[in-house]
FIKOLZA-1660 file (N, C-alpha, C; in steps of 0.1 Angstrom, whole numbers, plus 5000, padded with zeros to 4 digits):
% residues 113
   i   px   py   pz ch aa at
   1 6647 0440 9467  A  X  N
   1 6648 0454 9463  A  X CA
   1 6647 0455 9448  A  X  C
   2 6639 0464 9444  A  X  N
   2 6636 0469 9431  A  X CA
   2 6650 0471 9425  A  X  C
   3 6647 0467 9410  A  X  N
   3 6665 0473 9406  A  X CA
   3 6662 0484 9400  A  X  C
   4 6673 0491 9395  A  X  N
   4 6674 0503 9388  A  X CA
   4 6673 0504 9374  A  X  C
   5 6663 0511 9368  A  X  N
   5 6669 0507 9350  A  X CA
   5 6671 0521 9345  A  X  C
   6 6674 0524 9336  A  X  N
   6 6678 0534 9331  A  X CA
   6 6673 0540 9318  A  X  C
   7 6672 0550 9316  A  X  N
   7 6665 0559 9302  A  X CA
   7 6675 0549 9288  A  X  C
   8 6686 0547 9290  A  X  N
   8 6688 0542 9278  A  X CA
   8 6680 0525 9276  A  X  C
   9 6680 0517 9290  A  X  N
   9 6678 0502 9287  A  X CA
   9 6659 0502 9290  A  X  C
  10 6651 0510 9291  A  X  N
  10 6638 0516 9291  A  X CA
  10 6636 0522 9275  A  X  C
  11 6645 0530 9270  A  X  N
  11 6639 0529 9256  A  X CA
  11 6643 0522 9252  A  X  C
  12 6652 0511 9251  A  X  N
  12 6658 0501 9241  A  X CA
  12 6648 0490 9248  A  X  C
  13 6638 0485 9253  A  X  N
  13 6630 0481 9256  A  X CA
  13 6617 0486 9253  A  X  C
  14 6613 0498 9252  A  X  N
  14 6600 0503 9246  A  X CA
  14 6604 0500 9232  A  X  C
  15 6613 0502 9221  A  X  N
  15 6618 0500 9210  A  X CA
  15 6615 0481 9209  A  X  C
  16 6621 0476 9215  A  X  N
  16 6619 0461 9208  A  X CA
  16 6607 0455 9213  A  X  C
  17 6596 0461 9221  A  X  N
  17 6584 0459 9223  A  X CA
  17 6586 0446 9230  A  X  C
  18 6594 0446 9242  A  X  N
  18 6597 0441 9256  A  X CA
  18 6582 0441 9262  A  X  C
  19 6576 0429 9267  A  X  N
  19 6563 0428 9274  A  X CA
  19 6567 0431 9286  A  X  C
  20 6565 0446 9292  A  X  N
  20 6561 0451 9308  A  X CA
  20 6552 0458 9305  A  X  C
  21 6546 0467 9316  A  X  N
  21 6538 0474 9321  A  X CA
  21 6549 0486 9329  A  X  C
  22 6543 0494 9321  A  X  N
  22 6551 0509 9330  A  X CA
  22 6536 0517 9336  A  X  C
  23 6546 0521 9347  A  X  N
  23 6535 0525 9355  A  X CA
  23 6544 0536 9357  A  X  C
  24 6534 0552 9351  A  X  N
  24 6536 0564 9361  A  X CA
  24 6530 0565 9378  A  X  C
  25 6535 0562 9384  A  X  N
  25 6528 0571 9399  A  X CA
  25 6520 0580 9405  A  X  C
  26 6528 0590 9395  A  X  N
  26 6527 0604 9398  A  X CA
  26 6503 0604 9397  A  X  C
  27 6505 0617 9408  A  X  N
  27 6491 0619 9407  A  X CA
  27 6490 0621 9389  A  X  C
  28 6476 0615 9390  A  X  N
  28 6470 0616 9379  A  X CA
  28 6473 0633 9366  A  X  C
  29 6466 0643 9372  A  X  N
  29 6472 0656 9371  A  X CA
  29 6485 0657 9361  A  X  C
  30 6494 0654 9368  A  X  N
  30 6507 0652 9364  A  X CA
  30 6505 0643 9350  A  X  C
  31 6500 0631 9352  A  X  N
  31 6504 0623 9338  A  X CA
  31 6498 0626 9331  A  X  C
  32 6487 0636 9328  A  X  N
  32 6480 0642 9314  A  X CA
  32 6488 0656 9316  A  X  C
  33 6500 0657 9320  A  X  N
  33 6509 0673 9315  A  X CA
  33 6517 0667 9306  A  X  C
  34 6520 0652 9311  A  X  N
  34 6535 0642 9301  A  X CA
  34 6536 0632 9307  A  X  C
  35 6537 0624 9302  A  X  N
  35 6539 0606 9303  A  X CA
  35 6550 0604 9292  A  X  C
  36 6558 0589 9296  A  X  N
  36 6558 0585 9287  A  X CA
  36 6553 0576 9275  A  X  C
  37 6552 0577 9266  A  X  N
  37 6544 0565 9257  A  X CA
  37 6539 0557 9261  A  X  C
  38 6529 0550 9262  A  X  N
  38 6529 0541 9262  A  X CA
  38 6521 0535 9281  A  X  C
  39 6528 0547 9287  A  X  N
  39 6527 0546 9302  A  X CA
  39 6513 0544 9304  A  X  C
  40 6510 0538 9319  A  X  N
  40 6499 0538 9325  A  X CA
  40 6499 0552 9340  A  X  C
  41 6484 0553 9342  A  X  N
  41 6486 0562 9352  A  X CA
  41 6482 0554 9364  A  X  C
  42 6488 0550 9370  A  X  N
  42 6485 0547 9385  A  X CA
  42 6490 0552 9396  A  X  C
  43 6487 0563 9401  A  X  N
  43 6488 0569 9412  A  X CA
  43 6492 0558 9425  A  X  C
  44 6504 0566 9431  A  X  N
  44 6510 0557 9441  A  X CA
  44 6501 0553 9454  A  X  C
  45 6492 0563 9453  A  X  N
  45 6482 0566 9465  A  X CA
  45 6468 0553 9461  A  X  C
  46 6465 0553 9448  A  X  N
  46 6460 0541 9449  A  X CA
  46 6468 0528 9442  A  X  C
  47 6479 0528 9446  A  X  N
  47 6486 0514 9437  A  X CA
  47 6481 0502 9447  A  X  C
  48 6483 0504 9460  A  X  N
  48 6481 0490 9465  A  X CA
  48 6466 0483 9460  A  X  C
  49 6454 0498 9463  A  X  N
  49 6439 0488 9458  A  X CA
  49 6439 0479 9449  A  X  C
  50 6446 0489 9436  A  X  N
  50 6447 0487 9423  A  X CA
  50 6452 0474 9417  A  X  C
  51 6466 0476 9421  A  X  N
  51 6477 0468 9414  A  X CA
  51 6471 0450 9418  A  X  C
  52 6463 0445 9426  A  X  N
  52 6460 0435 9426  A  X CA
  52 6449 0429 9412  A  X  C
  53 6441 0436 9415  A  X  N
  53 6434 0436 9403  A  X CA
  53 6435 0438 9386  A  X  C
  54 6443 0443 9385  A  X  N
  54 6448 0454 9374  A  X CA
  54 6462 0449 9366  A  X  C
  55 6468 0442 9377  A  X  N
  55 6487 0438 9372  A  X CA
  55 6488 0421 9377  A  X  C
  56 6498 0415 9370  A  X  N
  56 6503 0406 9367  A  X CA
  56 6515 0403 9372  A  X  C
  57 6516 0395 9386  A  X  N
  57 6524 0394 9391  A  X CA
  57 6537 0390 9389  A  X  C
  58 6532 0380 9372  A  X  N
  58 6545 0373 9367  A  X CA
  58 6551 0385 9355  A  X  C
  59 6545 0391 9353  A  X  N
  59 6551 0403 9341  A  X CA
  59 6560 0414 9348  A  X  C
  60 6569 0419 9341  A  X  N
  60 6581 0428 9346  A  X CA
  60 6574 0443 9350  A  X  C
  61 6573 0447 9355  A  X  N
  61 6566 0462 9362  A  X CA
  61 6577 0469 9361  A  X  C
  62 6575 0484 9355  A  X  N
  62 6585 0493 9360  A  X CA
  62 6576 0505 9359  A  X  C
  63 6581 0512 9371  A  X  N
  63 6573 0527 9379  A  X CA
  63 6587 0536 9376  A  X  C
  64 6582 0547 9375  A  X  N
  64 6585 0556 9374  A  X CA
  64 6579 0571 9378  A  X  C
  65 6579 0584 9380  A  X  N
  65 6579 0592 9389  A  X CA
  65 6584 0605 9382  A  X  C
  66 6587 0616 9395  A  X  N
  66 6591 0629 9386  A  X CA
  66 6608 0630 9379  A  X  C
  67 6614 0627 9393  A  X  N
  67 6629 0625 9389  A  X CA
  67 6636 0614 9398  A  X  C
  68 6649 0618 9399  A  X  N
  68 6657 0609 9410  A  X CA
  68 6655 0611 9422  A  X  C
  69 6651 0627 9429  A  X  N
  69 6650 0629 9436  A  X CA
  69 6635 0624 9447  A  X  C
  70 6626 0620 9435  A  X  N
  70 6614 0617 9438  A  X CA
  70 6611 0601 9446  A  X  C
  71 6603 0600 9457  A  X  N
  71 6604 0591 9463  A  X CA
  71 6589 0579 9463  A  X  C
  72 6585 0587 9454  A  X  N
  72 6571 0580 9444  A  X CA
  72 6577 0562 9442  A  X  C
  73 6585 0562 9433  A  X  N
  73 6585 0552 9422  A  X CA
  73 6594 0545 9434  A  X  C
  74 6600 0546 9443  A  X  N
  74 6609 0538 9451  A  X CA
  74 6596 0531 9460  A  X  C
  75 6586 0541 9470  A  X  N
  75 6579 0539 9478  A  X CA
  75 6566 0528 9469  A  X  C
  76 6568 0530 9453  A  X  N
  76 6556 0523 9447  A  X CA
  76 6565 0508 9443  A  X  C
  77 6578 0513 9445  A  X  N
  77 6583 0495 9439  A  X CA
  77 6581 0488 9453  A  X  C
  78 6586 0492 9463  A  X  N
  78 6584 0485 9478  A  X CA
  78 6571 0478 9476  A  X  C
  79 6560 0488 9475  A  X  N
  79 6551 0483 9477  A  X CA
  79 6541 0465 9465  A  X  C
  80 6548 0468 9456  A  X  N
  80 6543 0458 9445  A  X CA
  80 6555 0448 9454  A  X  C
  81 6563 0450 9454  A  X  N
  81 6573 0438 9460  A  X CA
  81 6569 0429 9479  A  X  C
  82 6561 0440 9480  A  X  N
  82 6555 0434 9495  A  X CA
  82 6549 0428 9492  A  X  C
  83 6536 0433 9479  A  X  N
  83 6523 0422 9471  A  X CA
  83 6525 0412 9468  A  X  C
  84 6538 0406 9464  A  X  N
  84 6540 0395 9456  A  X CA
  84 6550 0394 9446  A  X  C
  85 6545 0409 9437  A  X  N
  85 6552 0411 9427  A  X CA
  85 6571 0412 9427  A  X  C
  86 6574 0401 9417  A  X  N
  86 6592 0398 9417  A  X CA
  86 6597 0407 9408  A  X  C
  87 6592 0409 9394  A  X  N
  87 6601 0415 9386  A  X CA
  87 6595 0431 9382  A  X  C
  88 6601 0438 9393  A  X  N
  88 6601 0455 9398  A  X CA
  88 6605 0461 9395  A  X  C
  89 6609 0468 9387  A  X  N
  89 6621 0478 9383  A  X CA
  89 6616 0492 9386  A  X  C
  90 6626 0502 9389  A  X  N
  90 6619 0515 9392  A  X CA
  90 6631 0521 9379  A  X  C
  91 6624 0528 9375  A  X  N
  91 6632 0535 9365  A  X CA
  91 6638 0547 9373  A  X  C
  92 6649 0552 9368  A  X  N
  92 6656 0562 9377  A  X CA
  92 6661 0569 9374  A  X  C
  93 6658 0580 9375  A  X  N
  93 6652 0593 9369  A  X CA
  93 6642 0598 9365  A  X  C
  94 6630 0591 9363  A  X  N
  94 6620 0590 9360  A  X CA
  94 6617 0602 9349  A  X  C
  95 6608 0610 9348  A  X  N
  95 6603 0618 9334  A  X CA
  95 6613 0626 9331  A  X  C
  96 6620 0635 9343  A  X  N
  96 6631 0642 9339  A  X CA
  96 6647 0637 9331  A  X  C
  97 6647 0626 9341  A  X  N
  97 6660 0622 9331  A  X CA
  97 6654 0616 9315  A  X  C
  98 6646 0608 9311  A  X  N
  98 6638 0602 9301  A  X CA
  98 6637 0621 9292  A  X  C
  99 6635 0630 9294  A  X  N
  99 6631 0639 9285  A  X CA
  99 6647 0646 9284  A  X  C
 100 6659 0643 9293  A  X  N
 100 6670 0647 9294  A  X CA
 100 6682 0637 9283  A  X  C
 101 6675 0626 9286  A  X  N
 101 6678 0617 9275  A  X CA
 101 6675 0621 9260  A  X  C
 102 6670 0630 9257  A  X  N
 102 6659 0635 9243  A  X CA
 102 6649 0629 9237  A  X  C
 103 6646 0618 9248  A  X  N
 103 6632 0611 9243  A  X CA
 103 6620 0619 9244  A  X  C
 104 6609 0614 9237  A  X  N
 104 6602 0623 9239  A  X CA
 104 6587 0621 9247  A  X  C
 105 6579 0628 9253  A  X  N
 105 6568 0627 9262  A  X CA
 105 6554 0629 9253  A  X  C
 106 6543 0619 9258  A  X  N
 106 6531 0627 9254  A  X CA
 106 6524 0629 9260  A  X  C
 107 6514 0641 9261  A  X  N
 107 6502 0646 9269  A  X CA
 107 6490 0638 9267  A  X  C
 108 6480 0645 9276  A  X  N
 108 6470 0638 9277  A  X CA
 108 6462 0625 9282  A  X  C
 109 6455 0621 9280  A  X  N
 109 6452 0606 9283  A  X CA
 109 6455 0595 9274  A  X  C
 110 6462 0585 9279  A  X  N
 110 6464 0575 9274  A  X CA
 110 6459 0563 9268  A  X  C
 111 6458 0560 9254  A  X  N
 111 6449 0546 9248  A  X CA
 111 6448 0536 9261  A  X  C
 112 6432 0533 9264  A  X  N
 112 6431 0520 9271  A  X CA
 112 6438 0508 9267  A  X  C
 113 6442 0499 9276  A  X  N
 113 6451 0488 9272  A  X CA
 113 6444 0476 9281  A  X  C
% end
């Protein structure tokens, strides 16, 4: 089971430039209204094609979604953790708690990486 991480140990990790990969879920749509920094867009609907291709099974993943209540980022950690993938984290609270935290979001599309 994916663990939980939190808006404070998520930006104290964006901050010391921690090697993961964050993955938004959310339909595409949604991540050019707000992301956070740095995030990728991978829609949960295509994470399984994707994530083989695309992601690194030994690197730390963490997904994220609309809120707590959202069942995106839970149903996309299952899924990387069925793949193979060990180190899963679902952030929790996803964009709402992170912008409730007073961090801040960017629009649009995100720098290729």
């Amino acid at each position: 089971m994916a663990r939980l991480m939190s808006s404070t140990e998520l930006h104290e990790r964006i901050d010391e430039d921690d090697d993961f990969v964050l993955l938004d879920v959310r339909d595409h749509e949604a991540f050019i209204d707000g992301h956070i920094e740095g995030a990728r867009s991978l829609p949960l609907e295509n994470l399984k094609e994707e994530a083989e291709n695309e992601l690194n099974k030994n690197q730390r993943i963490v997904v994220y979604a609309d809120d707590h209540d959202a069942s995106e980022s839970n149903s996309a950690a299952r899924v990387l953790e069925s793949m193979g993938f060990r180190k899963v984290s679902d952030f929790d609270g996803g964009l709402y708690a992170w912008e409730r935290a007073g961090f801040t979001v960017e629009s649009g599309e995100a720098d290729a990486s």
